[in-house]
N, C-alpha and C positions, 0 to 999 in steps of 0.2 A: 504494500500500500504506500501511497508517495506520501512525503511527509510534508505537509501546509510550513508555510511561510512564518516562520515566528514572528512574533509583534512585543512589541515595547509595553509596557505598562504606562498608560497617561495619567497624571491628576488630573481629578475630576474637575469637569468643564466649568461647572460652578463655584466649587474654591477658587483655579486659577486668576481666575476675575480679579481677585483680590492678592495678589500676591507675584512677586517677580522669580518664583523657584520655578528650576526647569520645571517643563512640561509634562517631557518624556522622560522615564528610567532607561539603566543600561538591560538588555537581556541578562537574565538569570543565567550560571554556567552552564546550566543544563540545557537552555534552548541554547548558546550558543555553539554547543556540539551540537544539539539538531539543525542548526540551519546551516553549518559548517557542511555536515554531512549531503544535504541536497549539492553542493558546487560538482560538476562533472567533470570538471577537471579538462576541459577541451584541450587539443592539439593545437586550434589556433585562439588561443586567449580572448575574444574580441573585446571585455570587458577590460583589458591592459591597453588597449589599444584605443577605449575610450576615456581611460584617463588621461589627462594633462601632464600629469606629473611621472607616467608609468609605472605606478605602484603594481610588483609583480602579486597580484590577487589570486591565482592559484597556490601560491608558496604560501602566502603567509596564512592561508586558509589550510592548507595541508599542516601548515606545522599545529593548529589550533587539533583539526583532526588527531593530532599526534603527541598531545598533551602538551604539547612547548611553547606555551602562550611566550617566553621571553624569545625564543628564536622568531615568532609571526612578528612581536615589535622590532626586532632586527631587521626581520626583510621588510617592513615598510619603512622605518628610519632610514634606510639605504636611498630613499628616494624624496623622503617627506618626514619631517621635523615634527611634523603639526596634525600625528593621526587624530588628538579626540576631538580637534577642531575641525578637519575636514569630515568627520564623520558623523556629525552634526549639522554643517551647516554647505557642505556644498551637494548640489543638485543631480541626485547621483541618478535621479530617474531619466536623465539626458546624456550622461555622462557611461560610467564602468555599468551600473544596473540594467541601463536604457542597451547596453550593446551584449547582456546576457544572455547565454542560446534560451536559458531556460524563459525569458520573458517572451516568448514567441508563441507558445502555448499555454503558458497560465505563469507566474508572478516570478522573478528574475530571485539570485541570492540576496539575502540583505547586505548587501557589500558594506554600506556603510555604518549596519548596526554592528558589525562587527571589527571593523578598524575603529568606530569609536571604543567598545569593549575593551581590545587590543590596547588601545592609546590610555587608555585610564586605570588600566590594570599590571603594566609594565615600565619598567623606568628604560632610559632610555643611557645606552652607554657613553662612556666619553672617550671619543676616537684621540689614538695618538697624532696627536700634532708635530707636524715639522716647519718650525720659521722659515718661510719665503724672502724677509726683510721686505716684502711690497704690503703699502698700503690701499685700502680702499674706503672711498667714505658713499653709506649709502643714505638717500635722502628719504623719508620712512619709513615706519616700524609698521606696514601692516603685512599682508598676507607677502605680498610681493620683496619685499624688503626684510622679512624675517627669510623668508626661502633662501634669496642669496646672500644672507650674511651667513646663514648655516654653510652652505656649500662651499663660500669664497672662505669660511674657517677652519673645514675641513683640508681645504688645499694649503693651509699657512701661511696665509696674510692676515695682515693685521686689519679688521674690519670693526669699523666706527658707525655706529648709526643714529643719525639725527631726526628727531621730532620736534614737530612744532607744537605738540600740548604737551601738559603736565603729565600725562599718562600714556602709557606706550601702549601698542597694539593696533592703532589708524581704526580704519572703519572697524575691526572685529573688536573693538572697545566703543567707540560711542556712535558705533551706528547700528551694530545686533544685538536686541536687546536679553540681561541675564539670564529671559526665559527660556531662550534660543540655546546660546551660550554662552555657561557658568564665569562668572571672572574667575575662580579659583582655575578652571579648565585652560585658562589661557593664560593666568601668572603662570602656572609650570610648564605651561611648554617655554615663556620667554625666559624664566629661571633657566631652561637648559639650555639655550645660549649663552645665557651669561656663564654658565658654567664652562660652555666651550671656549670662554676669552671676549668672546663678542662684547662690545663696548658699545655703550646705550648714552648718548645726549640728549636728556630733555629741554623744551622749552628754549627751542633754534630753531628760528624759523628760517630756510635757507634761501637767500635770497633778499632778505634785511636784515639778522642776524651776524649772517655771513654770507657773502658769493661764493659762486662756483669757481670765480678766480681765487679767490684766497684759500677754497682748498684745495687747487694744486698749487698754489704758493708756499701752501703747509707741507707739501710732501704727497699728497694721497697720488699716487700713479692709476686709479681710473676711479669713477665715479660712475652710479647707477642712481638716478631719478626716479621714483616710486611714491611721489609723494599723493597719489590720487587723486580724484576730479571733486574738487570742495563746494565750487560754484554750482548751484542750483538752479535749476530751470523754471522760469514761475509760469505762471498763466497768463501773461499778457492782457490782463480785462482789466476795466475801470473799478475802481477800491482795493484794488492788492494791497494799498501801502497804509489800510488802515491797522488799526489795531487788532489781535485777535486771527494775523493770517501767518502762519507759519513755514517755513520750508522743514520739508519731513528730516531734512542734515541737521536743522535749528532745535527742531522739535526731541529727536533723537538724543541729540548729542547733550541738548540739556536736561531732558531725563536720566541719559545712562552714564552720562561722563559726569554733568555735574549736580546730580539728584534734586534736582528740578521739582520733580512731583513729593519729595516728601514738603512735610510743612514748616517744616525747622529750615529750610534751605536759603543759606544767605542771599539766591535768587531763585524764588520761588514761580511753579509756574501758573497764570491763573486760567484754573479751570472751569470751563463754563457746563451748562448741559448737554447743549448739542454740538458737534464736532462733524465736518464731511470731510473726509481724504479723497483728494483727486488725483489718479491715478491705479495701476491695475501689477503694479510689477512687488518684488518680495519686499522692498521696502515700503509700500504703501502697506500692506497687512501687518509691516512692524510698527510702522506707525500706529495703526488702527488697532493693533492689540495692546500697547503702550498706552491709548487714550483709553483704554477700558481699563485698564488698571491705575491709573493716576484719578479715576474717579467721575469721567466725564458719564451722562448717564446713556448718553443717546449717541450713538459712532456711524456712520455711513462710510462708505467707501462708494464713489460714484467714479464710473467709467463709461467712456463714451463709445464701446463694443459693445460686445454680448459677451457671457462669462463663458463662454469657448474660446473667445480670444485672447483671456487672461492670461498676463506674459507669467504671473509669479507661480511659485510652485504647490501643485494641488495638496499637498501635505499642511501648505501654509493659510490656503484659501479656507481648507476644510479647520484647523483650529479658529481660523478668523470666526466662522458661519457658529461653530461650536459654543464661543465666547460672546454672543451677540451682537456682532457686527452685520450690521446689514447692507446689504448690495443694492447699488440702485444703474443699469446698463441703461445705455444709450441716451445717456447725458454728457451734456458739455458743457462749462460754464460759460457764461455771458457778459454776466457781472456782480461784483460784490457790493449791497448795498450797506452804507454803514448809517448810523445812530450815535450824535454825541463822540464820533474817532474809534467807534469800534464795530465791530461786524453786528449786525442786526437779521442780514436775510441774504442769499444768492438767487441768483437769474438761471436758470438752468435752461439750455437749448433741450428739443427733443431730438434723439438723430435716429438714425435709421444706415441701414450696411449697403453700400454701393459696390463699385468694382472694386479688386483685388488693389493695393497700393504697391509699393517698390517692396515693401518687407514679405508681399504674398499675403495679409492679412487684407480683407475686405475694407475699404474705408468708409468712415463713419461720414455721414450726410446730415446736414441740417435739413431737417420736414417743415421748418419756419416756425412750428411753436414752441412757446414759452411758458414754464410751469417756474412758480416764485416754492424756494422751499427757508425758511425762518431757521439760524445757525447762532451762535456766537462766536465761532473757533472755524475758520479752514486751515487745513494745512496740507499743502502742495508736495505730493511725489511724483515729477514728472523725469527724474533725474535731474544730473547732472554736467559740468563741463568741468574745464579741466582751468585750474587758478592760475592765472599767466603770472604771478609772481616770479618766478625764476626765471623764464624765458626772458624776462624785460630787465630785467639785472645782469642778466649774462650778456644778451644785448648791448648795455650799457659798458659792459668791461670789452669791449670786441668779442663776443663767443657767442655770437647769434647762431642759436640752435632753431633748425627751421620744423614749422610746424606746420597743421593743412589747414583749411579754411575754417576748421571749430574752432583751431586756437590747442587740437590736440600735438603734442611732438611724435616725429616721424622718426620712425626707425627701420632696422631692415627687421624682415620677419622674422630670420632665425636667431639673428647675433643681440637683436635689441640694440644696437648702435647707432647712435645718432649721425648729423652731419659733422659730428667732430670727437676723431677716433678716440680718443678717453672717457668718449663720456657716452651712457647708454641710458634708456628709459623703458620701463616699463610698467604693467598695471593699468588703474584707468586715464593715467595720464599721458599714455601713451597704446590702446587697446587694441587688442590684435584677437577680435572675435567675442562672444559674449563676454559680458559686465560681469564677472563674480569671483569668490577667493582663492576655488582652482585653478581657473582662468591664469588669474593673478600668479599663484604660485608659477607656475610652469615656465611663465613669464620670467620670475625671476631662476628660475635654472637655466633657462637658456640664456640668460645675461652671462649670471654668473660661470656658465663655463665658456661664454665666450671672453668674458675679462680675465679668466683664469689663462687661458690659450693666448691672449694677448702680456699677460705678467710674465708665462713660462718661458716666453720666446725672448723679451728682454734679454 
């Protein structure tokens, strides 16, 4: 008889409301041998093949099979720093899950219940190092930037990384929120960089802090850019700029970074009853599960599709619906109207799905009418762009690094290298395919072994 799919234990849909503790448990050891057991172990991996970062996923599943939970966290450390983060939070139904033989006829391995498992049940060793005498300084500590500072410290350079907040981790700190993933989960993985030598500056922002020319004036023989896309995309409609409208990075980053929604909070955030999120991707449902828990009574998420065209991931749509959150499709906003400098009510267009657009998604149509819905709070997830901060200082010193018409920096695909051979970019400030923190990771391996290949030949 074939053995079902193991499942996670949730907290109940009703507690969570009130509380920022994960959502989801790790599997018990016992399902994690059973669902160990379903992988078939193919000839051609396809599931290795859909990961970014090539985590070999038959190995480290066979060694679990074989009771050697510390050799499964070897063979993913060999490629990834960060298993109970990506096992958690990246989109694996697209990704190593999405490309499983088994998901062809009925539900793929839990690839990523189990490299979280993995990641939270095994310490991770600490490789002998050989000093290189080359330096590298990288500009964020998130997904992208923890990856190649691992890699580049494996090879034996000296690797520096600067943050512009108080608190390291880039967006997997103040932009996913604790329910998602634990901060304790993400202090220890960056513990074990620091452990490997890695060298962490907070609170530099590079680019006014310091230029990119003063760190190769300091020594650092290449540089990698990672600093992500900060800038926020808004809505373009009349009252944006009243009181009460938020961008989901604003909104985020002052709940999770700097606890916003409790009430003791030196900036507090004010909450009102009703709340709409515009937008459809994983950060609008962080958003919108974030205003359920900070207190708001009433949360919408409006998108101007239908919920098949929902970019964010069904795992995250289906807590959102669980936790209250209600959907309102084929809406677009119009205009914000305010009261007294703060939001009062929005304008919502009716639309309707036209022909296919450039992405292959159907585009949404105005039908001409207008339905008013009464708010106190929007906040905007339409994404992001990338913060010319450095570009425009580097500029300024002669190191005009060129970028495309967003204002993103241009690299080559494989090496991440920009138009000026020390220096590389990658992540969302430089994106080479979906937005997210594998994405990201891969990004920075393929830097860092291209800056590694660039140091060896010195």
């Amino acid at each position: 008889m074939a053995i079902e799919r193991q499942r996670v234990i949730e907290q109940d849909k009703m507690e969570r409301r009130h509380n920022f503790d994960p959502v989801e448990s790790n599997l018990t050891p016992e399902q994690v041998k059973l669902e160990a057991s379903r992988c078939l172990h193919c000839k051609n991996p396809k599931c290795v093949q859909g990961c970014p970062v090539n985590i070999q996923i038959p190995e480290f599943i066979q060694a679990i099979k074989e009771d050697n939970l510390e050799k499964a966290g070897e063979i993913i450390r060999q490629t990834s720093m960060l298993p109970s983060v990506c096992g958690r939070v990246c989109p694996q139904e697209r990704q190593c899950e999405g490309n499983c033989i088994l998901g062809i006829k009925g539900l793929p391995v839990a690839i990523g219940a189990l490299e979280r498992y993995v990641g939270d049940n095994t310490k991770a060793d600490m490789p002998e190092i050989k000093p290189s005498g080359k330096k590298v300084a990288i500009v964020g500590s998130g997904c992208a930037g923890i990856t190649a500072a691992a890699d580049l410290r494996k090879a034996g350079h000296e690797v520096v990384v600067f943050e512009a907040l108080h608190e390291l981790g880039g967006v997997l700190r103040y932009g996913i929120p604790p329910f998602r993933l634990p901060r304790t989960v993400l202090d220890r993985e960056l513990d074990n960089l620091k452990a490997m030598g890695v060298e962490f500056r907070k609170n530099v922002v590079v680019g006014k802090s310091i230029t990119l020319k003063q760190l190769k004036d300091d020594g650092f023989d290449a540089i990698f850019i990672c600093s992500g896309a900060g800038l926020p995309k808004m809505l373009h409609v009349p009252g944006e700029n009243l009181n009460g409208v938020f961008s989901a990075n604003e909104f985020l980053t002052r709940v999770n970074l700097m606890h916003a929604g409790q009430p003791d909070s030196p900036t507090p955030l004010r909450v009102g009853k009703k709340v709409a999120v515009f937008g459809g991707g994983n950060v609008a449902m962080d958003a919108a599960r974030t205003a359920v828990r900070v207190g708001f009574e009433e949360v919408y998420i409006i998108y101007r599709r239908t919920e098949k065209e929902l970019p964010a991931r069904l795992e995250e749509i289906r807590h959102a619906k669980e936790e209250g959150v209600v959907f309102k499709f084929l809406y677009a906003p119009k205009e914000i109207i305010g009261e007294n400098g703060y939001v009062k009510a929005v304008e919502l267009e009716v639309m309707e799905l036209g022909e296919p657009d450039e992405s292959g998604r159907r585009r949404p149509v105005s039908t001409g009418k207008i339905e008013r819905m009464d708010l106190d709070t929007v906040i905007v997830a339409l994404g992001t762009g990338p913060n010319p901060i450095i570009q425009r200082s580097a500029e300024a010193d002669g190191m005009e690094i060129i970028t495309d018409k967003r204002g993103y920096i241009t690299v080559d695909g494989e090496t991440r290298c920009t138009n000026i051979p020390t220096v590389y970019a990658g992540g969302d400030v430089a994106p080479v395919g979906e937005s997210n923190a594998i994405n990201a990771m891969g990004a920075g391996k393929k830097a860092a072994k291209a800056i590694n290949e660039l140091l060896s030949s010195k």
